[in-house]
PDB file of N, CA, C, O and CB in Angstrom:
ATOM      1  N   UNK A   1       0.846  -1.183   0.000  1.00  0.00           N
ATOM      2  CA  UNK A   1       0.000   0.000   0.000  1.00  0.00           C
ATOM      3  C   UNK A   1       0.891   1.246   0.000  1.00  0.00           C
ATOM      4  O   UNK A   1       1.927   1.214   0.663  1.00  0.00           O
ATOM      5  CB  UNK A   1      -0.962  -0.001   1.228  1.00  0.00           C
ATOM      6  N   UNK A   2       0.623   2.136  -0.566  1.00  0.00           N
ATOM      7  CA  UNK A   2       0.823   3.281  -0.716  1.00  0.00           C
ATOM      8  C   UNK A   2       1.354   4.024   0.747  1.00  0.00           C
ATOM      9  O   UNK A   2       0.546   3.740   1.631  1.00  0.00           O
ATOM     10  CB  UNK A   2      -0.391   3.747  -1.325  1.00  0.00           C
ATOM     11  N   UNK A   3       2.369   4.811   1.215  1.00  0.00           N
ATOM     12  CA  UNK A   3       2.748   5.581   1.851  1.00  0.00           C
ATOM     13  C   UNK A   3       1.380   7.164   2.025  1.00  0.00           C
ATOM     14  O   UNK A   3       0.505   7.749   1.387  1.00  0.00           O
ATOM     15  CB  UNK A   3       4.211   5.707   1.156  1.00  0.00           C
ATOM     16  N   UNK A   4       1.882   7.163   2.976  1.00  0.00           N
ATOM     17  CA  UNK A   4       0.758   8.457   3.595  1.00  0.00           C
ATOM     18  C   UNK A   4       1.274   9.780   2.562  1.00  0.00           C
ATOM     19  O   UNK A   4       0.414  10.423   1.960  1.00  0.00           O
ATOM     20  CB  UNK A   4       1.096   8.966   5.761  1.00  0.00           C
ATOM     21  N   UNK A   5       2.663  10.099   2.427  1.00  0.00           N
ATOM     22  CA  UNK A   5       3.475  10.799   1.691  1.00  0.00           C
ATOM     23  C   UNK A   5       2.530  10.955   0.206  1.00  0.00           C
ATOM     24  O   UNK A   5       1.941  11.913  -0.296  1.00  0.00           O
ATOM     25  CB  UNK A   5       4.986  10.004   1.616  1.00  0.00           C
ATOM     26  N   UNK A   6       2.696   9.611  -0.181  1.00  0.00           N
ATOM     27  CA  UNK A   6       2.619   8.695  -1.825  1.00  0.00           C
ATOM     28  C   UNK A   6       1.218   9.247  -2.097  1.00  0.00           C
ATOM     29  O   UNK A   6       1.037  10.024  -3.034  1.00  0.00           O
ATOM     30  CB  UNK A   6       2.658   6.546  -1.839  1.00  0.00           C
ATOM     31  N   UNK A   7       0.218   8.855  -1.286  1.00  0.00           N
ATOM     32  CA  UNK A   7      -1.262   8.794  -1.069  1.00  0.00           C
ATOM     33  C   UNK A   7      -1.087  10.515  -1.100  1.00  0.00           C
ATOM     34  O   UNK A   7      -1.637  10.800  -2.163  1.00  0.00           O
ATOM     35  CB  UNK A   7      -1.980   7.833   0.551  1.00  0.00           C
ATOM     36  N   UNK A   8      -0.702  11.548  -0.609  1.00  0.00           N
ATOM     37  CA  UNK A   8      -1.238  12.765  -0.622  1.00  0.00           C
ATOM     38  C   UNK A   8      -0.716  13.288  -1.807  1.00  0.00           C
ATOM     39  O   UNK A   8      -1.449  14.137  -2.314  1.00  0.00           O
ATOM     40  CB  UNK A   8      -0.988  13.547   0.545  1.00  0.00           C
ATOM     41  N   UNK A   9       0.393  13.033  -2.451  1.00  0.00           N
ATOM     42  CA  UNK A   9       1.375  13.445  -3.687  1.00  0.00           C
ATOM     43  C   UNK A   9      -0.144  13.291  -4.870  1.00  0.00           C
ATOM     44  O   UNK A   9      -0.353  14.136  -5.741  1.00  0.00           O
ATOM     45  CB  UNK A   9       3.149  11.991  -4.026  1.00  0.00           C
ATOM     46  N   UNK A  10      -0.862  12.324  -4.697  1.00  0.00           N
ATOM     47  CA  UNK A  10      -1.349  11.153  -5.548  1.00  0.00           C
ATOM     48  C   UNK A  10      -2.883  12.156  -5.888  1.00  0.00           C
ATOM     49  O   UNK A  10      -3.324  12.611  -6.944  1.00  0.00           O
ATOM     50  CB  UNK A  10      -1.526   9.282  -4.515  1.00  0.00           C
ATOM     51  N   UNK A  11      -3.523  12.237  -4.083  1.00  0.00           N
ATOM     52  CA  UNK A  11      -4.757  13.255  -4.576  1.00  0.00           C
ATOM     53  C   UNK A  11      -4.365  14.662  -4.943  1.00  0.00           C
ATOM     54  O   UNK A  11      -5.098  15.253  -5.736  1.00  0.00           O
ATOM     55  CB  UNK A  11      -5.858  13.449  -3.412  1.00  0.00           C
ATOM     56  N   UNK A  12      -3.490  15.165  -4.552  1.00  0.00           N
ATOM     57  CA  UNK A  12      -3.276  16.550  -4.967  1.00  0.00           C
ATOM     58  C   UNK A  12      -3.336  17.171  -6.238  1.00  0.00           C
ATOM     59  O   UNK A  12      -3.830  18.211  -6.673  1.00  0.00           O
ATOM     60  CB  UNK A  12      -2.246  16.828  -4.642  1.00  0.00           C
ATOM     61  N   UNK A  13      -2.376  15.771  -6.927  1.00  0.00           N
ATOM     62  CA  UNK A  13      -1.973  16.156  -8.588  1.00  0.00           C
ATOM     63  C   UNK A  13      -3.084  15.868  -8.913  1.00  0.00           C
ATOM     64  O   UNK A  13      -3.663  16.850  -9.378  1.00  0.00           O
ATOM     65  CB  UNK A  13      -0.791  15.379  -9.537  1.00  0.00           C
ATOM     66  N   UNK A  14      -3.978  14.538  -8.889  1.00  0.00           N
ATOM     67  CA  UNK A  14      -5.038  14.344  -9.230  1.00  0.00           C
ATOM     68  C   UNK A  14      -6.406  15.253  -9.552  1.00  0.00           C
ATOM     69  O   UNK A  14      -7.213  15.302 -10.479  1.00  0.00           O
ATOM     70  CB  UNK A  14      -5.118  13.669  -8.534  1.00  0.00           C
ATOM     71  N   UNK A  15      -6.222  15.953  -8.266  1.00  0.00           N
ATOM     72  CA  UNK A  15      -6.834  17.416  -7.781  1.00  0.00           C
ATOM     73  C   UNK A  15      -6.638  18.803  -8.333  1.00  0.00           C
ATOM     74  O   UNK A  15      -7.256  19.835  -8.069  1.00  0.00           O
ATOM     75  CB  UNK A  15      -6.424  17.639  -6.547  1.00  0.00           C
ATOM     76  N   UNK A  16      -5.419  18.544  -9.340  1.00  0.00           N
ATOM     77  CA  UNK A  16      -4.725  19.810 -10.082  1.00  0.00           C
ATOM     78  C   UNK A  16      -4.854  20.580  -8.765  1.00  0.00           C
ATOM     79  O   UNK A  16      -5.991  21.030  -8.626  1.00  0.00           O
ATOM     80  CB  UNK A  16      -5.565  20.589 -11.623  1.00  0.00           C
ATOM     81  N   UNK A  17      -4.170  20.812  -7.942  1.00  0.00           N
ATOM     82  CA  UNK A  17      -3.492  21.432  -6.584  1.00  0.00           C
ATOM     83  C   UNK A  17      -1.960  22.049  -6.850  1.00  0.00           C
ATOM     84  O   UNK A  17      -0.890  21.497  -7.109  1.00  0.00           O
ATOM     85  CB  UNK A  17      -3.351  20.133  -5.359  1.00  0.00           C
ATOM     86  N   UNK A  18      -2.212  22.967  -6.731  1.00  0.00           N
ATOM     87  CA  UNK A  18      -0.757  23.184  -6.470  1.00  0.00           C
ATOM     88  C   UNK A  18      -0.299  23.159  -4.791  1.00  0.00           C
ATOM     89  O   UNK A  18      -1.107  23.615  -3.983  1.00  0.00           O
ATOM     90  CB  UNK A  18      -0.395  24.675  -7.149  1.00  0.00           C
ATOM     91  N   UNK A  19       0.707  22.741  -4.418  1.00  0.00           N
ATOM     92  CA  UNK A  19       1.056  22.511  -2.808  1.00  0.00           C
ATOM     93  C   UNK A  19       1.022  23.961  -2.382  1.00  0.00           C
ATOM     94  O   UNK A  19       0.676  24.034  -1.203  1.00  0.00           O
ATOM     95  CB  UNK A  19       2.690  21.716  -2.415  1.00  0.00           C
ATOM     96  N   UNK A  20       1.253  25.105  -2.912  1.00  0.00           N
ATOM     97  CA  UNK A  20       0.356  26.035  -2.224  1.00  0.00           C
ATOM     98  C   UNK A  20      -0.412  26.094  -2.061  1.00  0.00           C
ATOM     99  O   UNK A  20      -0.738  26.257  -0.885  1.00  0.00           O
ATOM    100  CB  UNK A  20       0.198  26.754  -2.308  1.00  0.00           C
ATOM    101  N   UNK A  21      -1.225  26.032  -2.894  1.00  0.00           N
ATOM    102  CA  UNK A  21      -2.912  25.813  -2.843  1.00  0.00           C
ATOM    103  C   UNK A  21      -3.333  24.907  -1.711  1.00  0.00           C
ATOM    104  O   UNK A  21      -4.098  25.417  -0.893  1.00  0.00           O
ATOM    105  CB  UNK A  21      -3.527  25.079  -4.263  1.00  0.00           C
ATOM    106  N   UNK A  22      -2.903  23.421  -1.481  1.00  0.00           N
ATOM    107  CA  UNK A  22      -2.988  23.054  -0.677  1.00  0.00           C
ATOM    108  C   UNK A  22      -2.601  23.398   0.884  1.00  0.00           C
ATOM    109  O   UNK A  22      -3.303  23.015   1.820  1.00  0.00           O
ATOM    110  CB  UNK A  22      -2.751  22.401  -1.129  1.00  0.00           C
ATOM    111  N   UNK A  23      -1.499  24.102   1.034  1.00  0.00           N
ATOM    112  CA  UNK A  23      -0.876  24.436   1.930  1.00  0.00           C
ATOM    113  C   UNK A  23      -1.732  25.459   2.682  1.00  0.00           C
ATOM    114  O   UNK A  23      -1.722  25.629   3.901  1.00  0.00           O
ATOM    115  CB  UNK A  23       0.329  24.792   1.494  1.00  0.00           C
ATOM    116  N   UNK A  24      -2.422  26.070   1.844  1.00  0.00           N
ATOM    117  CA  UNK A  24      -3.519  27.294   1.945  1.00  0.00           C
ATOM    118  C   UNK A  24      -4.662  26.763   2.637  1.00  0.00           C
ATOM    119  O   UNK A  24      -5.089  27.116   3.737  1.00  0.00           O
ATOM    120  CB  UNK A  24      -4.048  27.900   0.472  1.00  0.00           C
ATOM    121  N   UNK A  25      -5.116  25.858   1.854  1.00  0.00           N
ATOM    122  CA  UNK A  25      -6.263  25.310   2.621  1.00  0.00           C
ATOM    123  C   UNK A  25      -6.453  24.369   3.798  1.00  0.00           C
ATOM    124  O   UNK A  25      -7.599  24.150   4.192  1.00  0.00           O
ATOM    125  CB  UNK A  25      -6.857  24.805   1.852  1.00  0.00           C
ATOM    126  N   UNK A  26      -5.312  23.742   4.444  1.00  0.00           N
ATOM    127  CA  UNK A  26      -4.893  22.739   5.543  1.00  0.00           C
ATOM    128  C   UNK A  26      -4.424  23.678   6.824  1.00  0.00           C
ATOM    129  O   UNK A  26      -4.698  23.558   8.018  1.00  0.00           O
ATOM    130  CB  UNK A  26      -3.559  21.673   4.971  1.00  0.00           C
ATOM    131  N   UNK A  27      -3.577  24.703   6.095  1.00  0.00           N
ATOM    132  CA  UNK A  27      -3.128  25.887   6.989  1.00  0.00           C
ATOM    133  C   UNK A  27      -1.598  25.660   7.606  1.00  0.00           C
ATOM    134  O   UNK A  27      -1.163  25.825   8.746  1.00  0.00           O
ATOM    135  CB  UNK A  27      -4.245  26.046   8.278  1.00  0.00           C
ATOM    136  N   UNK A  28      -1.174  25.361   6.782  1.00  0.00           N
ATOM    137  CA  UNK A  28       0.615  25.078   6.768  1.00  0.00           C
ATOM    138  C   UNK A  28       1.525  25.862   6.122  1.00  0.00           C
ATOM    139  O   UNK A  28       1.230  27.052   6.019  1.00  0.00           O
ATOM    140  CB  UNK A  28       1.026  23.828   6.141  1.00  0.00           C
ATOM    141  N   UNK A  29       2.484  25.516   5.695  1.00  0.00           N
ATOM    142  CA  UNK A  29       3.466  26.702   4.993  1.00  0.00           C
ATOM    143  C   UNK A  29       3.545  25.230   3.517  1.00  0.00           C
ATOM    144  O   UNK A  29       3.303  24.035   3.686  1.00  0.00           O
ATOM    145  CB  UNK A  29       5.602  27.360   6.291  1.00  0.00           C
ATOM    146  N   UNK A  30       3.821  25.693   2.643  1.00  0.00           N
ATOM    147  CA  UNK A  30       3.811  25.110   1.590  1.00  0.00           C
ATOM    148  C   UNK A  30       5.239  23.892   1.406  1.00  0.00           C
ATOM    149  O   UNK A  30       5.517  22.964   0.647  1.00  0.00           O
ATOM    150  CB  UNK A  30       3.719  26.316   0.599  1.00  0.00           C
ATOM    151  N   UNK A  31       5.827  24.535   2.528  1.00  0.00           N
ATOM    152  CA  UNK A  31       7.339  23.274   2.052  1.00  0.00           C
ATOM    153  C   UNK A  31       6.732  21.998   3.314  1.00  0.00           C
ATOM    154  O   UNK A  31       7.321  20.936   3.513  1.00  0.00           O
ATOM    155  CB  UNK A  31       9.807  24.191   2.669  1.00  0.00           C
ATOM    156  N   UNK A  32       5.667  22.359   3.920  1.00  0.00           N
ATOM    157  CA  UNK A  32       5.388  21.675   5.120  1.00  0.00           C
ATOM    158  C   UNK A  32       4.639  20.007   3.994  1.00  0.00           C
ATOM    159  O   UNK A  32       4.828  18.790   3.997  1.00  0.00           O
ATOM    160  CB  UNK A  32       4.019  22.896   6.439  1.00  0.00           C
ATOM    161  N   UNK A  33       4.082  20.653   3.480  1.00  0.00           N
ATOM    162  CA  UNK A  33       3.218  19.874   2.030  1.00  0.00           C
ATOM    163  C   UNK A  33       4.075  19.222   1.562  1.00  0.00           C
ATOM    164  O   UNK A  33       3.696  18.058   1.435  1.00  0.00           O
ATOM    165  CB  UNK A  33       2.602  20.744   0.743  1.00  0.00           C
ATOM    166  N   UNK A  34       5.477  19.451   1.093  1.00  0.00           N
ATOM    167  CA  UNK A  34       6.470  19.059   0.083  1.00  0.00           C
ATOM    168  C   UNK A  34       7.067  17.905   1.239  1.00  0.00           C
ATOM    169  O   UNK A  34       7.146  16.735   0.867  1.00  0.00           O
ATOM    170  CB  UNK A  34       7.655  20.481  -0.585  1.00  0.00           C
ATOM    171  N   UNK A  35       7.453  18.244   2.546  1.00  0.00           N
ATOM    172  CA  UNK A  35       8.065  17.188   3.531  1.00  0.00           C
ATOM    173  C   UNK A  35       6.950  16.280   3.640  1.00  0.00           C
ATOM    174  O   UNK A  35       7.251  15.136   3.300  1.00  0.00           O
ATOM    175  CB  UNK A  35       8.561  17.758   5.041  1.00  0.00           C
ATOM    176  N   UNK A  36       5.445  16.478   4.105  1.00  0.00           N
ATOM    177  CA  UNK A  36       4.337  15.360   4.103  1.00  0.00           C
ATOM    178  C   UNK A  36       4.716  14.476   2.628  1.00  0.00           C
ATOM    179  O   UNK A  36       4.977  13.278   2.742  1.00  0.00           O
ATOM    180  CB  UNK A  36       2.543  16.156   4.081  1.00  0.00           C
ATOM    181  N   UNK A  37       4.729  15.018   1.482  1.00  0.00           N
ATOM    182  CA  UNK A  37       4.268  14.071   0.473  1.00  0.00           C
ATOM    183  C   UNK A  37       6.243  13.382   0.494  1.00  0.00           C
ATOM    184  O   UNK A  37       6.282  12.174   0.261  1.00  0.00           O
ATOM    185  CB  UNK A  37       3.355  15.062  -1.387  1.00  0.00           C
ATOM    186  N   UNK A  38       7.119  13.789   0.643  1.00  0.00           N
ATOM    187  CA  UNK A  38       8.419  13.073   1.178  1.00  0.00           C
ATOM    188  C   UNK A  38       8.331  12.154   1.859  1.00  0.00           C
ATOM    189  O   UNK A  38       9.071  11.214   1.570  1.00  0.00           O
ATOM    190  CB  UNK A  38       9.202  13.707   1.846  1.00  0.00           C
ATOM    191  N   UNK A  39       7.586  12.028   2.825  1.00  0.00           N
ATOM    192  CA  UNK A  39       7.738  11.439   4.251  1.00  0.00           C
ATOM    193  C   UNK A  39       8.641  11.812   5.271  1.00  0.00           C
ATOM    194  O   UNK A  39       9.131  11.132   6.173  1.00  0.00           O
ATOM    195  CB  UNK A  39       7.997  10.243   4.168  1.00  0.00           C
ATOM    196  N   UNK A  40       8.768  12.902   5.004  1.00  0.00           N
ATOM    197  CA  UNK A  40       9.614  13.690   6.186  1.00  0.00           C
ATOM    198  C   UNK A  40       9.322  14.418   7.067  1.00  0.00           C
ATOM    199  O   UNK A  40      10.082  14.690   7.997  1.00  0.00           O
ATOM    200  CB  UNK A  40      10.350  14.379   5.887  1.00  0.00           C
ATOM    201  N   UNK A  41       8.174  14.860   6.927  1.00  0.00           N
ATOM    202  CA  UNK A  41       7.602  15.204   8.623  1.00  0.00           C
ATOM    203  C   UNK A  41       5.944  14.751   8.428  1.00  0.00           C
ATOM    204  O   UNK A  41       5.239  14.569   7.435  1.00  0.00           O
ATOM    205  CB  UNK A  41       7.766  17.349   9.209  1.00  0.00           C
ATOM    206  N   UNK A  42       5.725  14.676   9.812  1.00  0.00           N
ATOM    207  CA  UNK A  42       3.819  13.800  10.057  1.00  0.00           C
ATOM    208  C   UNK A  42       2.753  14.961   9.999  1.00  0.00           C
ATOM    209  O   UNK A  42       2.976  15.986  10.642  1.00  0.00           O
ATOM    210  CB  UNK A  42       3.449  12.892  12.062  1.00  0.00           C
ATOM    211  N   UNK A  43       1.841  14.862   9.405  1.00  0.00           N
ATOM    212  CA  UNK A  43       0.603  16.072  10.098  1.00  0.00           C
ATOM    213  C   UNK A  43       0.240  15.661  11.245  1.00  0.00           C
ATOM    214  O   UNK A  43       0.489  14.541  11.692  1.00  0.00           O
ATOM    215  CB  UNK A  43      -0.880  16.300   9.319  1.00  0.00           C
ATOM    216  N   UNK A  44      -0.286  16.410  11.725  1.00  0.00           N
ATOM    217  CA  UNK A  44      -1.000  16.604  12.800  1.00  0.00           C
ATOM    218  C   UNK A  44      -2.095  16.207  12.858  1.00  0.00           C
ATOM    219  O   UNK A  44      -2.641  16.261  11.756  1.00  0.00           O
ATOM    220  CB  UNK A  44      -1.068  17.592  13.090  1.00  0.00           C
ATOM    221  N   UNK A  45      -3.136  15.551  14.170  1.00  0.00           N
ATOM    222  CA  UNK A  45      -4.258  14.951  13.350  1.00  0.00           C
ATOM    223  C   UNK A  45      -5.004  15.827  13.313  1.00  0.00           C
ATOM    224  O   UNK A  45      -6.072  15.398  12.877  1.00  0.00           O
ATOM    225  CB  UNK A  45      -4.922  13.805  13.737  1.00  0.00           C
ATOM    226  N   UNK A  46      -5.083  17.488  13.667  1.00  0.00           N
ATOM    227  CA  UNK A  46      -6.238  18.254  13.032  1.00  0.00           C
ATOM    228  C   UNK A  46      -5.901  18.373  11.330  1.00  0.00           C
ATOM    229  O   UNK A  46      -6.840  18.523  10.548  1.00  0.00           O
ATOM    230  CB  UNK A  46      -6.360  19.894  13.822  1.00  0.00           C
ATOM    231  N   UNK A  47      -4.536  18.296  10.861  1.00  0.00           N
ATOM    232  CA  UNK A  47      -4.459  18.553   9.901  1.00  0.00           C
ATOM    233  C   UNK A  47      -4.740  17.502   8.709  1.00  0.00           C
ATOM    234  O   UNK A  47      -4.800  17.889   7.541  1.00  0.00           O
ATOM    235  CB  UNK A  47      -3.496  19.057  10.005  1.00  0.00           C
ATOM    236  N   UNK A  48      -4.943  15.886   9.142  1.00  0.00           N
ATOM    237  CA  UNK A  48      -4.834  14.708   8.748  1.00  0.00           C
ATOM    238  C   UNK A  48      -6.555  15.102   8.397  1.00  0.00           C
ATOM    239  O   UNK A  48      -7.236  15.097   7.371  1.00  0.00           O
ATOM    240  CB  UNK A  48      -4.173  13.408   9.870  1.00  0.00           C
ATOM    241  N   UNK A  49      -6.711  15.305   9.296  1.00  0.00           N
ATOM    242  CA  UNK A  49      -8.826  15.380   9.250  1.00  0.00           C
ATOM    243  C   UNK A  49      -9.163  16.332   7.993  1.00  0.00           C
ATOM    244  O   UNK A  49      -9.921  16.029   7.071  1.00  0.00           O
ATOM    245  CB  UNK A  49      -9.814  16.449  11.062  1.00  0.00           C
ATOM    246  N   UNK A  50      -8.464  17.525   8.133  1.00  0.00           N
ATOM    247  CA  UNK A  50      -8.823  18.349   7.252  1.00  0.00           C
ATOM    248  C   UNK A  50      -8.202  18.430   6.043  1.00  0.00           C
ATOM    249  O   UNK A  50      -8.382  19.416   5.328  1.00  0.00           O
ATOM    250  CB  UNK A  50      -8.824  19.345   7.720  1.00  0.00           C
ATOM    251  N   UNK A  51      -7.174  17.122   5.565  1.00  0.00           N
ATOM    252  CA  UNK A  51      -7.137  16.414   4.460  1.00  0.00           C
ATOM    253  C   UNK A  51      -7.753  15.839   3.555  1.00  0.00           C
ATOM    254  O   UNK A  51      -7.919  15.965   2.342  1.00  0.00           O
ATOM    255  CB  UNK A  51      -6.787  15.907   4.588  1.00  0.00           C
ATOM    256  N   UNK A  52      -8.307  14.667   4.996  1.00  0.00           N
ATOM    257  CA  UNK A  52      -9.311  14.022   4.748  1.00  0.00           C
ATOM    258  C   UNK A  52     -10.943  14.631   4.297  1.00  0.00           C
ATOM    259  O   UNK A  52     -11.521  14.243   3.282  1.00  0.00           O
ATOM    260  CB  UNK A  52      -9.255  13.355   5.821  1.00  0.00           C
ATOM    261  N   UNK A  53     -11.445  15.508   5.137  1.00  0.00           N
ATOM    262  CA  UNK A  53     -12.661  16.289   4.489  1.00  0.00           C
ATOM    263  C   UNK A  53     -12.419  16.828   3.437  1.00  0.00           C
ATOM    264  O   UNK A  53     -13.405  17.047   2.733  1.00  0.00           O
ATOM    265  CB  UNK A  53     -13.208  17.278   5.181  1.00  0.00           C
ATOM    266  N   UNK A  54     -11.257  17.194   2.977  1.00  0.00           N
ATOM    267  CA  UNK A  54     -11.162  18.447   1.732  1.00  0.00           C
ATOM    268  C   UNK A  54     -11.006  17.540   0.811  1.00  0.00           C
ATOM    269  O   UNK A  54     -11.016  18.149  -0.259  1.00  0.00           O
ATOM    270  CB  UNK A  54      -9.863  19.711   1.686  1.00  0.00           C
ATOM    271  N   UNK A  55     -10.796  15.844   0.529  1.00  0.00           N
ATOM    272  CA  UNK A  55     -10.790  15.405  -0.641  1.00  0.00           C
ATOM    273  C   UNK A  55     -11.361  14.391  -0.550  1.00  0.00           C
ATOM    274  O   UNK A  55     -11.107  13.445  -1.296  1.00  0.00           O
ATOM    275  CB  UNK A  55      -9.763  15.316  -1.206  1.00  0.00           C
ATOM    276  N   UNK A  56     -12.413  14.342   0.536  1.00  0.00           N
ATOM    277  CA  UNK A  56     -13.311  13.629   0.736  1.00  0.00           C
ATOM    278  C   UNK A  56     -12.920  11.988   0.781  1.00  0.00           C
ATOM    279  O   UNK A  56     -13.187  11.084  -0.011  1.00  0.00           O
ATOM    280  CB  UNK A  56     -14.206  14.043  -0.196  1.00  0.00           C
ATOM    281  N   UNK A  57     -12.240  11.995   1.934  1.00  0.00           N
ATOM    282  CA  UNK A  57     -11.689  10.312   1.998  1.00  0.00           C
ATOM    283  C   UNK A  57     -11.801  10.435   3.584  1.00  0.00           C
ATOM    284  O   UNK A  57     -12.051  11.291   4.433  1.00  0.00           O
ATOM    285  CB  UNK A  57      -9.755   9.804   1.247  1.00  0.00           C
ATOM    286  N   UNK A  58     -11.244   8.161   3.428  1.00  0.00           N
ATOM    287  CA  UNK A  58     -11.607   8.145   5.219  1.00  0.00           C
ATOM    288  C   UNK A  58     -10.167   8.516   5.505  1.00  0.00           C
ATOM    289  O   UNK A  58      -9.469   8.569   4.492  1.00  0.00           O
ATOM    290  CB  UNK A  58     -12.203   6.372   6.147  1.00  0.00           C
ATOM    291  N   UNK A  59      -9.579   8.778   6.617  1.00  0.00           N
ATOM    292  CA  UNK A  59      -8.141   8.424   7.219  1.00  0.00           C
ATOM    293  C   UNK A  59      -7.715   7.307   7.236  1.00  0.00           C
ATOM    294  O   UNK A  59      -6.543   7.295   7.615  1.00  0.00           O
ATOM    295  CB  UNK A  59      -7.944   8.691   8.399  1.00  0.00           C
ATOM    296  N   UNK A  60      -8.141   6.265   6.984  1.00  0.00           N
ATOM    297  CA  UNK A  60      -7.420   4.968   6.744  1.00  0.00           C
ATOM    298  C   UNK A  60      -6.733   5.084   4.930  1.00  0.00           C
ATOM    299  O   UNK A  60      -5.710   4.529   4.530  1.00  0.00           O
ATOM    300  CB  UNK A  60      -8.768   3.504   7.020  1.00  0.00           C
ATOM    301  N   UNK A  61      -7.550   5.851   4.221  1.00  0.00           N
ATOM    302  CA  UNK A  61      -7.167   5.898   2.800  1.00  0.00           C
ATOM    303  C   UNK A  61      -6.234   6.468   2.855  1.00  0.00           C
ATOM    304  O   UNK A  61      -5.281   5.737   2.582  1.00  0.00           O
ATOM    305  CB  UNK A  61      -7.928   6.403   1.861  1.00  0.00           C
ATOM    306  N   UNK A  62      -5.886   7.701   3.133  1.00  0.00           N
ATOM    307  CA  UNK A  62      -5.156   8.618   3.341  1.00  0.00           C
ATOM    308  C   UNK A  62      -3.559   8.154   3.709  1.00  0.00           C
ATOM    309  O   UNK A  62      -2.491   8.168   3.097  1.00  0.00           O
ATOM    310  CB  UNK A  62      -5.858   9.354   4.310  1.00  0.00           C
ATOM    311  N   UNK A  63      -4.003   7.743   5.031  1.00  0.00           N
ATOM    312  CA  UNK A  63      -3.071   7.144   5.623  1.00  0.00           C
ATOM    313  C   UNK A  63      -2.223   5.746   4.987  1.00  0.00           C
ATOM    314  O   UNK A  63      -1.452   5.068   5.666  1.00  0.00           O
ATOM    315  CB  UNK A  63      -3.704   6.921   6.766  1.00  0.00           C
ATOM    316  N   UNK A  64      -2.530   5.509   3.642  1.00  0.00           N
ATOM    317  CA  UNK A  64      -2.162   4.246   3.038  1.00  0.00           C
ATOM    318  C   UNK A  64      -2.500   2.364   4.267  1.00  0.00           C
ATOM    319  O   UNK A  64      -1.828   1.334   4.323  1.00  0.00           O
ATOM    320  CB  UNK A  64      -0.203   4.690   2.682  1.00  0.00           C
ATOM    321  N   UNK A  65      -4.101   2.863   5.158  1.00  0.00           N
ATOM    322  CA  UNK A  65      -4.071   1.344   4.996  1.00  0.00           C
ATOM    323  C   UNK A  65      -5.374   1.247   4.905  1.00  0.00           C
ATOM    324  O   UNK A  65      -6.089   0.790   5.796  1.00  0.00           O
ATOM    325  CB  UNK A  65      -3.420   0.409   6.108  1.00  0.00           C
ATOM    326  N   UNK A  66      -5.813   1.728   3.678  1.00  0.00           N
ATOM    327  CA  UNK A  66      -6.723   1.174   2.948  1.00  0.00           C
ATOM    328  C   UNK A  66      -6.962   1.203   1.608  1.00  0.00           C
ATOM    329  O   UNK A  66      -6.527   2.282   1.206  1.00  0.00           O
ATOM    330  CB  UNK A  66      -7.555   1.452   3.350  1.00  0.00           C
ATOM    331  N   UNK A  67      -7.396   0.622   0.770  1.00  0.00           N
ATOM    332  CA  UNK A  67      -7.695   0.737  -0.830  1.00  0.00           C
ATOM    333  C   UNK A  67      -8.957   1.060  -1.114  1.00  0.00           C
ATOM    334  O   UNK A  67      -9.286   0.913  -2.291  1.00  0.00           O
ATOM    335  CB  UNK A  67      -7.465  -0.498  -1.612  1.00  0.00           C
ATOM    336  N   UNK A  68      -9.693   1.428  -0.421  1.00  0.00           N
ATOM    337  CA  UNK A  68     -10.723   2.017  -0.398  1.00  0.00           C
ATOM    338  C   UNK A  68     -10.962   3.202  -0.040  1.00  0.00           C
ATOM    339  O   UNK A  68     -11.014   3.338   1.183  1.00  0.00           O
ATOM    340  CB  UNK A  68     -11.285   1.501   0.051  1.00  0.00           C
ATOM    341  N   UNK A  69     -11.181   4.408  -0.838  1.00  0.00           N
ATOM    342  CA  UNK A  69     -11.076   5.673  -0.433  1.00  0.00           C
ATOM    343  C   UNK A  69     -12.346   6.546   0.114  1.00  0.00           C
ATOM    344  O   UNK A  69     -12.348   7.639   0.681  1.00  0.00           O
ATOM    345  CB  UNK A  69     -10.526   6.252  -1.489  1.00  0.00           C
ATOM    346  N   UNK A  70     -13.293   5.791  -0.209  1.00  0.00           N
ATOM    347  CA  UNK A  70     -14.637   6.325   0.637  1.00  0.00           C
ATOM    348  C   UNK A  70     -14.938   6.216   2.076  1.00  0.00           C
ATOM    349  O   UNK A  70     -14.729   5.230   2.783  1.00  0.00           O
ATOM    350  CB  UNK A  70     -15.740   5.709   0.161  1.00  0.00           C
ATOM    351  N   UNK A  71     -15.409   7.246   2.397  1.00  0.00           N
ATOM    352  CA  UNK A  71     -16.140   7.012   3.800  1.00  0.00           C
ATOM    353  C   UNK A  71     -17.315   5.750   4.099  1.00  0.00           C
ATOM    354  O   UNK A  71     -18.324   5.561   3.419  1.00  0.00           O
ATOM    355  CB  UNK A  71     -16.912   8.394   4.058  1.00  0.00           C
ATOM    356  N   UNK A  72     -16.899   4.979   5.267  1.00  0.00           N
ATOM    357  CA  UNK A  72     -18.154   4.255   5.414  1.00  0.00           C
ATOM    358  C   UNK A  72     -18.754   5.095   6.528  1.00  0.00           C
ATOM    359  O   UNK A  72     -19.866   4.819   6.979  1.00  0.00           O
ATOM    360  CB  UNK A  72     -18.001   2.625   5.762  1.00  0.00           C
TER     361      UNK A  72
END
């Protein structure tokens, strides 16, 4: 499965996001985005949540342990 990093790299582009853009809307600094999709530093779980709502997935997707990206 996919890395938490891998998994956010993955909806973003998908999302046509730019990591500012994203960075904007989570409420981080934009290189904070560039180390998450690295795997070099962790969010936070307010910030994991508000990942998760903004591209509409569960935290298990997100988090690479699930293959299923919907909410149950």
């Amino acid at each position: 499965m996919p890395s938490f990093g891998e998994q956010l790299s993955q909806l973003r582009k998908t999302n046509n996001l730019k990591a500012e853009d994203l960075a904007d809307i989570v409420g981080v600094k934009r290189r904070i985005v560039f180390m998450y999709e690295k795997n070099e530093s962790k969010p936070s779980f307010d910030v994991l949540i508000a990942l998760a709502d903004y591209f509409n997935v569960s935290l298990d997707y997100l988090v690479g342990r699930s293959d299923e990206p919907k909410r149950k």
